[in-house]
Each structure stands twice: as structure tokens, then as C-alpha cells.
RODRENVO-553438 format. One line per field, with one value per residue: x, y, z of N, C-alpha, C in turn; residue number from 1; residue in three letters. Coordinates in Angstrom, 3 decimals, decimal comma. Layout:
N
nX = [X;...] $
nY = [Y;...] $
nZ = [Z;...] $
caX = [X;...] $
caY = [Y;...] $
caZ = [Z;...] $
cX = [X;...] $
cY = [Y;...] $
cZ = [Z;...] $
resi = [NUM;...] $
resn = [ALA;...] $
END
This chain:
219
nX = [21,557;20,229;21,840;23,065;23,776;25,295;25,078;26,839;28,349;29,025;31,174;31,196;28,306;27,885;29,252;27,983;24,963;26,226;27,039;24,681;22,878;24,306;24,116;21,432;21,093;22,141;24,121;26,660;27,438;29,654;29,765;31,465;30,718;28,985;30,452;31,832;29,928;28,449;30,006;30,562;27,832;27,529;29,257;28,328;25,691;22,908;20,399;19,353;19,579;21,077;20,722;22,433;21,210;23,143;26,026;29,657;30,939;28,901;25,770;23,056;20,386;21,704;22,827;20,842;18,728;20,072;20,206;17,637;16,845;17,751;15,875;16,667;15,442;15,574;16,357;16,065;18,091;18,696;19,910;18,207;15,175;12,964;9,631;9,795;12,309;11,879;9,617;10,401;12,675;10,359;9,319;11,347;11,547;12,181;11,671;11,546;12,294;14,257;15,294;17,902;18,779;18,139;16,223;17,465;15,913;14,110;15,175;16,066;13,266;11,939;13,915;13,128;10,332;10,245;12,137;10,528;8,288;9,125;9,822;12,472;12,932;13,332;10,011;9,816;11,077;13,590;14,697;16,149;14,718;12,493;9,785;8,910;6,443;5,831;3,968;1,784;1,292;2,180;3,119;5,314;7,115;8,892;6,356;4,370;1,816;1,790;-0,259;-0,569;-1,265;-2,082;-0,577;1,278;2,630;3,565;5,563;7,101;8,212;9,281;11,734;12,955;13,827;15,449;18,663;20,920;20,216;19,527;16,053;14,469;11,573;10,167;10,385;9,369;6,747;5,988;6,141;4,956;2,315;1,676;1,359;2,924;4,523;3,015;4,123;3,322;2,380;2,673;2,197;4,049;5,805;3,904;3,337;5,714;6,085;4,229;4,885;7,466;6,871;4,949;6,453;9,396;11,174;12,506;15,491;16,595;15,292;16,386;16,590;17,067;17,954;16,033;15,694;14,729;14,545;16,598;17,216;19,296;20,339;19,877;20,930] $
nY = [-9,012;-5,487;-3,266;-0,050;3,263;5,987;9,641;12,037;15,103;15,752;13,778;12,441;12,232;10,600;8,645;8,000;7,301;5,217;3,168;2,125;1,406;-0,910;-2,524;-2,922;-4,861;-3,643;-3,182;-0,844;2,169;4,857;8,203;11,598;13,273;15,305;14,368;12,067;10,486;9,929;8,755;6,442;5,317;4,708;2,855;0,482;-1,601;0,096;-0,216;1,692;5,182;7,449;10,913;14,003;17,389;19,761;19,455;19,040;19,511;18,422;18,707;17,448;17,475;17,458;15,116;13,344;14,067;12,591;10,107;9,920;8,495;5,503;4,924;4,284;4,408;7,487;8,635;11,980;13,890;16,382;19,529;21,831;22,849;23,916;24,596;24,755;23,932;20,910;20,584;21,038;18,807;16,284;16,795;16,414;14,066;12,724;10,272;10,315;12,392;13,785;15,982;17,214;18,212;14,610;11,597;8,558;6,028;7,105;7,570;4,564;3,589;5,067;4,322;1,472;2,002;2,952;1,153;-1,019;-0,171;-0,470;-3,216;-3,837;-5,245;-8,242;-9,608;-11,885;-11,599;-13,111;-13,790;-14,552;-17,394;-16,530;-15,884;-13,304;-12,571;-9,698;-8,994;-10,402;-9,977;-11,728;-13,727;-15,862;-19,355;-21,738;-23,453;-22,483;-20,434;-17,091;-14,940;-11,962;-8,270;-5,631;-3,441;-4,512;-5,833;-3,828;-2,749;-4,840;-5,002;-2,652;-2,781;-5,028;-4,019;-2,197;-2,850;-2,512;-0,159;2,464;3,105;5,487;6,065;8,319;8,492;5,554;5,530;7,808;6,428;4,041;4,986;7,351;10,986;12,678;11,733;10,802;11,845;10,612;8,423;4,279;2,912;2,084;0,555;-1,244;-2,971;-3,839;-5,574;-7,156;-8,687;-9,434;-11,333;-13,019;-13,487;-14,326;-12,902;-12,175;-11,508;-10,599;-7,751;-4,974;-3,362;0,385;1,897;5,348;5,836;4,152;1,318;-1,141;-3,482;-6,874;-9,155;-11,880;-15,124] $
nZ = [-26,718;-25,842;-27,285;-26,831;-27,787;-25,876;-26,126;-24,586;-23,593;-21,158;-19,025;-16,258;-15,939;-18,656;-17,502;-15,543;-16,709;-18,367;-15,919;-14,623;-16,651;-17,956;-15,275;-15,502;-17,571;-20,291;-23,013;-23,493;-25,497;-25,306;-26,819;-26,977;-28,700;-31,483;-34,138;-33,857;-32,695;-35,282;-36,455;-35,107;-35,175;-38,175;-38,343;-36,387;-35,412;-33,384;-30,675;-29,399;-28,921;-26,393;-26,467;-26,358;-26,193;-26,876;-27,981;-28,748;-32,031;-34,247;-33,771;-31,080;-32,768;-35,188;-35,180;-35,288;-37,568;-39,348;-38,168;-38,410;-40,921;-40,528;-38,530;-35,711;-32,586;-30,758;-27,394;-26,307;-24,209;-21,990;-21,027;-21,682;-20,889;-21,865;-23,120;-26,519;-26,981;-25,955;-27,681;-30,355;-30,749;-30,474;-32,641;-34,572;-34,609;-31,937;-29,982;-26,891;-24,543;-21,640;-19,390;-18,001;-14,213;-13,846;-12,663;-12,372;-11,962;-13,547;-15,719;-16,796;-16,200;-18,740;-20,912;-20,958;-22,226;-24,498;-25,682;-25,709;-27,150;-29,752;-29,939;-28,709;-26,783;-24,869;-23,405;-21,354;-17,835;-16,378;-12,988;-10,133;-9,198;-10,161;-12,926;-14,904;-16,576;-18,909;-20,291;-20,260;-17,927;-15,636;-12,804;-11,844;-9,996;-10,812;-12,264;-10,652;-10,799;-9,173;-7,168;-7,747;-6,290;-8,644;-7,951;-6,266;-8,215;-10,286;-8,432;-8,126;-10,762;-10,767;-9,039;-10,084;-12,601;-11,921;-10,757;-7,568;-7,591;-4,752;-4,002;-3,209;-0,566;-1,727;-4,474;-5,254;-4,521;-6,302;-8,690;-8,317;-7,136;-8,412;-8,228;-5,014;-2,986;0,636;3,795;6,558;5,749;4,884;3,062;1,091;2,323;3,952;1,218;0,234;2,300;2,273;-0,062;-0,377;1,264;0,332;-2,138;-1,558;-0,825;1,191;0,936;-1,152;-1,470;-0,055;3,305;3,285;5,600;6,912;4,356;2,087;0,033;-1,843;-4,546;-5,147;-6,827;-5,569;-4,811] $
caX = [21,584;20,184;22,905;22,929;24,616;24,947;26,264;27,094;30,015;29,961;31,576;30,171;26,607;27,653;29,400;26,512;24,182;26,573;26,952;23,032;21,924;24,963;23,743;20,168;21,620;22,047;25,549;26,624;29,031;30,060;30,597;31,182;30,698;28,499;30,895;31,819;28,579;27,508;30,945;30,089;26,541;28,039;30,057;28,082;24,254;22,615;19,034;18,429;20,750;20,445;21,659;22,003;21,414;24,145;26,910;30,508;31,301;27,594;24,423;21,996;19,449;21,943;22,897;19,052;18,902;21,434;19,180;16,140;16,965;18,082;14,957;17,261;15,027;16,004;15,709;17,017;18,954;19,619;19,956;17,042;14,173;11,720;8,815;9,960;12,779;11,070;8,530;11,278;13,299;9,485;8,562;12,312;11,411;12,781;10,419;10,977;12,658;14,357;15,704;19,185;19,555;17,150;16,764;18,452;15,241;13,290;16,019;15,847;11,657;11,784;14,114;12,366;9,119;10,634;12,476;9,326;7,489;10,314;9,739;13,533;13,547;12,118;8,477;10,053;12,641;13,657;14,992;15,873;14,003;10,962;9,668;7,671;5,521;5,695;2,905;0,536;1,270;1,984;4,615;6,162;7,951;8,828;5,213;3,195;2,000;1,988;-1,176;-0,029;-2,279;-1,527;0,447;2,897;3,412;4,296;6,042;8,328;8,733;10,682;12,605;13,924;14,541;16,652;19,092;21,432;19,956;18,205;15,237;13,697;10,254;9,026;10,155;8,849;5,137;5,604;6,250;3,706;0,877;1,175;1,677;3,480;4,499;2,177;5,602;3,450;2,266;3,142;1,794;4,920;6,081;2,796;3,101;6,998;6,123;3,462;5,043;8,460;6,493;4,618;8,000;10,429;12,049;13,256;17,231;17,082;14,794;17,117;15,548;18,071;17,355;15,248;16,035;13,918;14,764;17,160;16,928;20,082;19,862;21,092;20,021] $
caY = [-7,931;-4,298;-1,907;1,500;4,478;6,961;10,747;13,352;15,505;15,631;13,040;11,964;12,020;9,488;7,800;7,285;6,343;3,824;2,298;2,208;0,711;-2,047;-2,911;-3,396;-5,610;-3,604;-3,018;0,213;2,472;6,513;8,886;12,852;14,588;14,788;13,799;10,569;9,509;9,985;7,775;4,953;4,802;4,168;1,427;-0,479;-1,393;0,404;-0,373;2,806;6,304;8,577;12,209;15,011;18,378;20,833;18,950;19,547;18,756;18,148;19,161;16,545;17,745;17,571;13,964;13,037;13,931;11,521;9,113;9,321;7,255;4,612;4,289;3,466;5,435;8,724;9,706;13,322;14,064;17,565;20,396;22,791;22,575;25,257;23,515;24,892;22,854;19,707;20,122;20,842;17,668;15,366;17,192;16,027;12,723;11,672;9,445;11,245;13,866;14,133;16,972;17,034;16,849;13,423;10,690;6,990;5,192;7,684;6,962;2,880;3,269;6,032;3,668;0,536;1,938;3,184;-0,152;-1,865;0,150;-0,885;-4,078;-4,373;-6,503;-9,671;-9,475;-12,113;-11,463;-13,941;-13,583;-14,566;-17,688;-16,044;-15,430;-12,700;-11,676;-8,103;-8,831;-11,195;-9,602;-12,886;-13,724;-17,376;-19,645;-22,633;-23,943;-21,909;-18,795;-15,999;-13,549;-10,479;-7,340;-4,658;-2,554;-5,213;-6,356;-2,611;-2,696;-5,820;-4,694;-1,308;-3,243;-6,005;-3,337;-1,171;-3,454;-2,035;1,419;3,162;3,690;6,516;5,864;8,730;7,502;4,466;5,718;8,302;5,633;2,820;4,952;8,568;11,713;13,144;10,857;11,097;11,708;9,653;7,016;3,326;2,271;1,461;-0,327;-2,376;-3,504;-3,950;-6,025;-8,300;-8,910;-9,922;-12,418;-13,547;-13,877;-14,913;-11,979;-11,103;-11,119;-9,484;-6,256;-4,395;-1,975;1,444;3,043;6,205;6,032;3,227;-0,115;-1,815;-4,734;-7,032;-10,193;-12,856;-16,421] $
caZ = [-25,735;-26,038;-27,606;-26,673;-27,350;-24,792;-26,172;-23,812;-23,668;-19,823;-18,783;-15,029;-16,090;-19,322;-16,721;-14,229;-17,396;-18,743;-15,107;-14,225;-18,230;-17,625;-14,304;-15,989;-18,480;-21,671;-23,352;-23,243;-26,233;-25,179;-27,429;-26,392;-29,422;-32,188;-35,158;-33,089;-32,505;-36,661;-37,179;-34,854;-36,083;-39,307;-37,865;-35,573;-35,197;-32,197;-30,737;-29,057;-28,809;-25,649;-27,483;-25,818;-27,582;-27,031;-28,322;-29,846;-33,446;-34,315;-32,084;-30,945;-33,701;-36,849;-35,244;-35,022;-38,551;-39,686;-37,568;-38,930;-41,975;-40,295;-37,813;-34,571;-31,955;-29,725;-26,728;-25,900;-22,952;-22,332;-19,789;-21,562;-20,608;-22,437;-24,211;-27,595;-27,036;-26,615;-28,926;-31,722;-30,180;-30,494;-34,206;-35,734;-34,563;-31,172;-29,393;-25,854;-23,894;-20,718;-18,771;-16,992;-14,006;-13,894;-12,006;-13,011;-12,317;-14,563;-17,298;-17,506;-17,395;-20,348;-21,505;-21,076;-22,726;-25,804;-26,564;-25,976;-28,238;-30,759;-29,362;-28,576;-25,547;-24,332;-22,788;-20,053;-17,220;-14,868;-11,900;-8,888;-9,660;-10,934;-14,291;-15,190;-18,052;-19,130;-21,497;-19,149;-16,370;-14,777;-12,177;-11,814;-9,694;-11,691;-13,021;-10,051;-10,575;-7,665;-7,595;-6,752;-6,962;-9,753;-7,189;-6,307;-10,074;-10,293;-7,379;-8,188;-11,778;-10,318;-8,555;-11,118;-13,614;-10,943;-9,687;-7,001;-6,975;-3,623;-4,272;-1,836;-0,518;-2,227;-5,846;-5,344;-4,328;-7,504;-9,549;-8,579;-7,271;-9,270;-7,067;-3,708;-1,385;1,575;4,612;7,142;4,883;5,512;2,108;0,441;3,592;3,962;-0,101;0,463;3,238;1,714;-1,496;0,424;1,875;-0,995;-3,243;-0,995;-1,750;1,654;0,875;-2,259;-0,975;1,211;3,452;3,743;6,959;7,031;2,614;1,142;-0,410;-2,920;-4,450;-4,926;-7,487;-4,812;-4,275] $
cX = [21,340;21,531;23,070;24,065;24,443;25,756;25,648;28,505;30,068;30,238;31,296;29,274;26,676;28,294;28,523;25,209;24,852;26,166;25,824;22,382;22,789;24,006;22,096;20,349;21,842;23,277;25,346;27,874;28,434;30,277;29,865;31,350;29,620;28,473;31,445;30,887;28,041;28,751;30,794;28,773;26,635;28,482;29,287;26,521;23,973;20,796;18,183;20,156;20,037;21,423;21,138;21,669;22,445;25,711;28,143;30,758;29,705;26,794;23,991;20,922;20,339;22,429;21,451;18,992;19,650;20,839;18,315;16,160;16,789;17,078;15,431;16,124;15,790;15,645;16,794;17,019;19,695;19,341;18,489;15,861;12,815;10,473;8,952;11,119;12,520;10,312;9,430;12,042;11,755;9,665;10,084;12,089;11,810;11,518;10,332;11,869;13,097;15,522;16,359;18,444;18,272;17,560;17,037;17,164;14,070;13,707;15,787;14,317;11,384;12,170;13,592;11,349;9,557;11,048;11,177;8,302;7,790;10,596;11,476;13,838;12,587;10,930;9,062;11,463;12,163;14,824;14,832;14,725;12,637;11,218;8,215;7,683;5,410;4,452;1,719;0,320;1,360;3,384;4,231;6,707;7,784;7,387;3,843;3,522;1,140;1,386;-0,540;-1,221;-1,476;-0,279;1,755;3,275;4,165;5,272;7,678;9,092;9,641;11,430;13,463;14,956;15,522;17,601;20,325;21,195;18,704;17,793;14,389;12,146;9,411;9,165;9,364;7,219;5,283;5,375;5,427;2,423;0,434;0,998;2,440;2,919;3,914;3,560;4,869;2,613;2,770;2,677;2,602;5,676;5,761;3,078;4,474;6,920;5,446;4,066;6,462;7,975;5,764;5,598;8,928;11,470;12,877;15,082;17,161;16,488;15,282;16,353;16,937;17,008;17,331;15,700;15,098;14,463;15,802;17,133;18,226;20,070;20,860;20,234;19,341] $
cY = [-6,598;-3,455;-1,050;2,391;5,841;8,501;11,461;13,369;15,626;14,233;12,038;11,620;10,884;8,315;6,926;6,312;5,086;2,759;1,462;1,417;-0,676;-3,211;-3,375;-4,566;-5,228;-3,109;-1,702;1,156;4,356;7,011;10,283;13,858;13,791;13,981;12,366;9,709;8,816;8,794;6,584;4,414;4,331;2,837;0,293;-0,254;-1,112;-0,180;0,858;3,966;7,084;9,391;13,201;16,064;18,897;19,749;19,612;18,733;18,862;18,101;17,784;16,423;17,620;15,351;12,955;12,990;13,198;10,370;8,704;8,014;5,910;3,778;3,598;5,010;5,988;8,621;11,020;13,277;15,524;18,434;21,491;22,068;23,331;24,381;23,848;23,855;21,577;19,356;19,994;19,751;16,800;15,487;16,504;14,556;11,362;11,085;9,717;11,826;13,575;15,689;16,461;18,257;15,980;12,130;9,233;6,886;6,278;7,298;6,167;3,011;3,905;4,885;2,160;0,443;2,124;1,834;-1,345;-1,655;0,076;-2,293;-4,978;-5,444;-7,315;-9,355;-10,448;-11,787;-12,325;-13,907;-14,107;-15,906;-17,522;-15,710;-14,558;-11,936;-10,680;-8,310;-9,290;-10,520;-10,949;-13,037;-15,175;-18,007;-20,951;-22,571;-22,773;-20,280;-18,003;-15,214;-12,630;-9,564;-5,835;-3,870;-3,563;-5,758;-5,346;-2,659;-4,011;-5,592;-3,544;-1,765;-3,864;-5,460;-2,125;-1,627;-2,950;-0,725;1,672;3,757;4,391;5,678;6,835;8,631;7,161;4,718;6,823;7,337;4,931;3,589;6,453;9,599;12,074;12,110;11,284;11,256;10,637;8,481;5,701;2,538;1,479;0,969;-1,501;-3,672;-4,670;-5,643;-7,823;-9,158;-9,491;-11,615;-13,362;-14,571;-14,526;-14,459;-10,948;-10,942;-10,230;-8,363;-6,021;-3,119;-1,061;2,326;4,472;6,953;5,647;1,766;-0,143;-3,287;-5,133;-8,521;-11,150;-14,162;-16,295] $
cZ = [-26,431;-26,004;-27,839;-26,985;-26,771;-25,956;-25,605;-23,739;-22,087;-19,244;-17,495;-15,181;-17,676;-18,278;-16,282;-14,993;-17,931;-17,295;-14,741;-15,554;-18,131;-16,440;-14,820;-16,859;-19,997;-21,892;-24,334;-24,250;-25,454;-25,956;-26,794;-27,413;-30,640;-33,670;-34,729;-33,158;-34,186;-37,315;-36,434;-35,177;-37,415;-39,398;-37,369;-35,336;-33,733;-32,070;-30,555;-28,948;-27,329;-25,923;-26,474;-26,796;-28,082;-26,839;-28,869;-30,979;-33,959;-33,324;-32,300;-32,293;-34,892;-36,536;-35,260;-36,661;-39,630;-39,226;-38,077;-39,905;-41,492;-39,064;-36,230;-33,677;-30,567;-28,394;-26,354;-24,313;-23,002;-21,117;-20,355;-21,531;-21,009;-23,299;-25,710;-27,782;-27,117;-27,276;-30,374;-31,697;-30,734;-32,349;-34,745;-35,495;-33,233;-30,172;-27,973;-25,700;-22,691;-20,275;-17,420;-15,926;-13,746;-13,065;-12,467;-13,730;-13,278;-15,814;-17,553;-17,338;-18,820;-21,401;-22,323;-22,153;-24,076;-26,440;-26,390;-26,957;-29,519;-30,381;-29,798;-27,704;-24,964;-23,614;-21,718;-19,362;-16,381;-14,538;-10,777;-8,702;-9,681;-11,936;-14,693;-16,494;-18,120;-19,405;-21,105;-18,188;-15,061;-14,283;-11,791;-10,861;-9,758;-12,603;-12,410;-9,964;-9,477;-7,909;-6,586;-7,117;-8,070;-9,259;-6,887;-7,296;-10,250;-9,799;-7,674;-9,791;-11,468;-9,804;-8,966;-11,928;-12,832;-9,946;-9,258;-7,004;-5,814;-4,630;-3,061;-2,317;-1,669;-4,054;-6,103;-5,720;-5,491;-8,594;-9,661;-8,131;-8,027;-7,456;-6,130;-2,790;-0,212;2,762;5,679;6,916;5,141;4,633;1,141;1,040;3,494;2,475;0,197;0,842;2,882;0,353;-0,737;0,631;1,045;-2,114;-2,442;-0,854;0,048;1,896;-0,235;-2,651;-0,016;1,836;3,839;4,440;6,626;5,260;2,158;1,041;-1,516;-2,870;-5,178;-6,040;-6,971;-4,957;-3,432] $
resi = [1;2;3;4;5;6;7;8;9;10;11;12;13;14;15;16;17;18;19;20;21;22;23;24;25;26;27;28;29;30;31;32;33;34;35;36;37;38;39;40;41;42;43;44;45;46;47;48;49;50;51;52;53;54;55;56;57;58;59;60;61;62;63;64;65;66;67;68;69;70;71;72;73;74;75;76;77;78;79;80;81;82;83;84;85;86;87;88;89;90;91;92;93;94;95;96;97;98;99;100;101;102;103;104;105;106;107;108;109;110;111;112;113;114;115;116;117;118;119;120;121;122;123;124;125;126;127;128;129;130;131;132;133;134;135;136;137;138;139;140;141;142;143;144;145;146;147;148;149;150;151;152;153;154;155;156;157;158;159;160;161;162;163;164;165;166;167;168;169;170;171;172;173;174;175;176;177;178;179;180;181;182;183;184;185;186;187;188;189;190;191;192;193;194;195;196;197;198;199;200;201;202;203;204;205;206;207;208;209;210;211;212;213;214;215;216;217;218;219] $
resn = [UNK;UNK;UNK;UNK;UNK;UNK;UNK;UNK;UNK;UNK;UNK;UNK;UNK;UNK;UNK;UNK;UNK;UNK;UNK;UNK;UNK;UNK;UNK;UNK;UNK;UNK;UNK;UNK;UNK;UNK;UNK;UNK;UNK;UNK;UNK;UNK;UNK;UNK;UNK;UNK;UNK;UNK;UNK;UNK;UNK;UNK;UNK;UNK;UNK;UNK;UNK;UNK;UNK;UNK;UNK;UNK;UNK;UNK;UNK;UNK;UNK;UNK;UNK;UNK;UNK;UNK;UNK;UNK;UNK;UNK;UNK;UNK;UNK;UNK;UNK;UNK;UNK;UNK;UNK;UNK;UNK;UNK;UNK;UNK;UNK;UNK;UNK;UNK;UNK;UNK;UNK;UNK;UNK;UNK;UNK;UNK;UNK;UNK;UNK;UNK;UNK;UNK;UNK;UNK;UNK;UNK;UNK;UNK;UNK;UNK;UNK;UNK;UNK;UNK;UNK;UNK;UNK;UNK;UNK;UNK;UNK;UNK;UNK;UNK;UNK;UNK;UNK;UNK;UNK;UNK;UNK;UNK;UNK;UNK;UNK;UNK;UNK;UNK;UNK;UNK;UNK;UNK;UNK;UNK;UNK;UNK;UNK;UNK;UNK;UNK;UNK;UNK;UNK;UNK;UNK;UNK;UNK;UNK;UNK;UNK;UNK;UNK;UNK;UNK;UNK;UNK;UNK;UNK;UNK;UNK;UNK;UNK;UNK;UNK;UNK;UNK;UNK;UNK;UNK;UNK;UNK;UNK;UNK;UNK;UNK;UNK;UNK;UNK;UNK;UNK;UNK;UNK;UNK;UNK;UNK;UNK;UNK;UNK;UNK;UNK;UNK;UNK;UNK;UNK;UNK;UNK;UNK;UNK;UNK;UNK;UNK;UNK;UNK;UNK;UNK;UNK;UNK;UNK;UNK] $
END
């Protein structure tokens, strides 16, 4: 299992990321300062860190530095947002950037991509009995495999990797087709709709009235 450590000193918002990286399946340590964090890194192997900057005891950037050595990759988590900031955050070495406040499912894809590019975590998930290929792009059930078109591979991959969070319509359509949600659109409905029916998937895509969808990992 992927083993993360989360530091932030506010306490709610490491909350919400522990709950949300659990719920994905990756095991989750807190620390809220930056001399904490540089003593459990000592202690215990991590795969990935999410650091904020403005820390007590040690900043984000002197705990980053303490990092490097050891090659576990960053991502920053912080409230500024100036591009000198993130460019001095990329140049010490952290592999991305986000800006509080942010949304979940932005966090576990950032997340996702980074430990893939550190090829921390399996290329298959299955689910729900299906099994799908990160790396093929191929989706499963048992022996037969299920053509989907690019958009609903997309489309079922946001979903797997976000389980029990609404996801608003207009997320969703940022996420799988790039851009501003169209308001009377019926595109991420239609997909929804087909791919449901396709997979078999209609218990464990919930539709939340005049919200979006969640998906639910039930029989």
C-alpha cells in the first residue's frame, strides 16, 4: 500500500486529505509541523509527502531540503499562490504545486500522476468486478473485454479513483473533456448514461439531484 505523509498545520484541511487518500486506498501519516515531519521521515519509509509551505518548526522548503536526498517525491500544498512561489517550490525540486483552497478530486489526480511517474502504484485496479489497465487502456470483466470510447475510460477512471465523493457535473466535464461546463449540456449525462449501461454500473453511479454523480464500490 501507498504511504503518504500529509503535513499541514491546519488541522481540518489535513483532516479532509487524510479522509479522501484513505478512502482511495492509500495509508495515510499527519504531521503539523515541520520538525515532526523531518523526525518521522527519519523513522519510517514514505512514498510520497504532501508539504505545505508556511509551516511551524521548519517551513515546507527547509523540509523539502531534507527530502531531496532521499528522493521520496513532493507535492506542495499551500495557501500562496504568486508564481514566484511556485516556481521557487518546482526549482528546489518538488514535482508539483497546488494552491489552498483546492478541490479533493484535483488532489488524488495530482496525486495519482506523480506516483505514477515514480511508478508507485499498480497500473491495474479492480473493481467492482472489473479490471482495468491504466497502461492498455483496457477495461475487463472476467476474460471479456468492454470497448468503451476514450471519454468513458476517462470517465470511469474519475470515478474508481474518487470513491464516495460528489462529483458536480461541472468537475466532471473539466476533468474528462477540458474547459467550462456548457450549463445546458447533457453530455456528461448522455456518457454517464451509456457507460452505466455498458458496465453494469448502475448501483454503484449514484446520480445526486441537481449536483452530479458518486460512485459507491457495491456489488
Amino acid at each position: 500500500m501507498v504511504n503518504v505523509l500529509i503535513v499541514e498545520d491546519e488541522i481540518p484541511i489535513s483532516n479532509l486529505m487524510k479522509m479522501s487518500l484513505k478512502k482511495s486506498g492509500y495509508q495515510c501519516t499527519c504531521a503539523y509541523d515541520g520538525s515532526t515531519a523531518i523526525d518521522m521521515i527519519e523513522e519510517t519509509i514514505f512514498d510520497l509527502i504532501l508539504l505545505d509551505i508556511m509551516l511551524p518548526g521548519a517551513s515546507g522548503y527547509e523540509v523539502l531540503e531534507y527530502v531531496k536526498p532521499l528522493k521520496i517525491p513532493v507535492i506542495f500544498i499551500t495557501a500562496k499562490n504568486s508564481v514566484n512561489d511556485r516556481v521557487k517550490g518546482l526549482k528546489m525540486g518538488a514535482e508539483d504545486y497546488i494552491v489552498k483552497p483546492f478541490e479533493i478530486v484535483e488532489l488524488l489526480a495530482r496525486v495519482e500522476v506523480v506516483l505514477r511517474r515514480y511508478q508507485k502504484i499498480d497500473s491495474i485496479i479492480e473493481v467492482c468486478g472489473l479490471t482495468i489497465d491504466t497502461t492498455a487502456m483496457v477495461v475487463k470483466r472476467g476474460e471479456e473485454v468492454i470497448p468503451l470510447t476514450y471519454k468513458e475510460y476517462e470517465l470511469l477512471l474519475l470515478f474508481v479513483q474518487n470513491p464516495g465523493v460528489a462529483l458536480y457535473r461541472e468537475t466532471i466535464y473539466e476533468r474528462v473533456w477540458g474547459g467550462d461546463y456548457p450549463c445546458d449540456s447533457r453530455t456528461v449525462a448522455l456518457h454517464v448514461q451509456r457507460m452505466r449501461k455498458k458496465l453494469g454500473l448502475e448501483h454503484n453511479i449514484k446520480t445526486i439531484k441537481k449536483i452530479g454523480y458518486r460512485w459507491e464500490n457495491t456489488n
